[in-house]
LOLUMZA-620511 format. One record per residue (C-alpha): y, z, x. Coordinates in steps of 0.02 Angstrom, whole numbers, padded with zeros to 5 digits, always signed. Layout:
residues N
YZX/...
end
This chain:
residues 62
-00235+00610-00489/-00067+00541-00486/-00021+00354-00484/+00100+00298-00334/+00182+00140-00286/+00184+00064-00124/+00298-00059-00055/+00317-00159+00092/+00257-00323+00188/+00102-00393+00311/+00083-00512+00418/-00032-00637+00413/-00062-00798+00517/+00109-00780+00609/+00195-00763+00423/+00279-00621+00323/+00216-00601+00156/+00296-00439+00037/+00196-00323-00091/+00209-00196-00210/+00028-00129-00262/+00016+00025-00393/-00127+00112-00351/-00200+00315-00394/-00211+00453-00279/-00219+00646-00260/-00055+00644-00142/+00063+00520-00041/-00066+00519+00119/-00198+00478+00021/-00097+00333-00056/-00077+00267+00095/-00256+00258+00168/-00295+00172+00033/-00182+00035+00059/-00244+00012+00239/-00407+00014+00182/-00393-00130+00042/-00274-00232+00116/-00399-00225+00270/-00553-00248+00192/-00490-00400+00080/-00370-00507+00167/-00457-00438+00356/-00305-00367+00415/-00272-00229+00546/-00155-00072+00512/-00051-00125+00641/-00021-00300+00528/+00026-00192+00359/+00206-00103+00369/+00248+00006+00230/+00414+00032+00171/+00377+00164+00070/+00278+00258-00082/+00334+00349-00222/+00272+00427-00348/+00265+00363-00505/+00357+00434-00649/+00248+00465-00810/+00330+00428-01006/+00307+00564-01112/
end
């Protein structure tokens, strides 16, 4: 599992709001089901209503 960073902005209520949520995965896809699926389930959103900007991966310190 790899940990990924997503970036990029909703609407909600006729208003933009921005995020950046750091969340783990297996691969990019996955990464960003799951942000449909939480910002759904917790602020009731559609996927239509979530844009994202992009992912990456994030870099590990070793």
């Amino acid at each position: 599992m790899s940990k990924f960073v997503a970036k990029g902005i909703y609407y909600k209520k006729g208003e933009e709001h921005k995020f950046q949520k750091t969340l783990t995965a297996k691969n990019q896809k996955e990464a960003q089901e799951k942000v449909y699926a939480e910002f759904g389930s917790k602020n009731k959103l559609k996927r239509r209503a979530i844009i994202i900007n992009e992912i990456k991966e994030e870099k590990k310190n070793e």
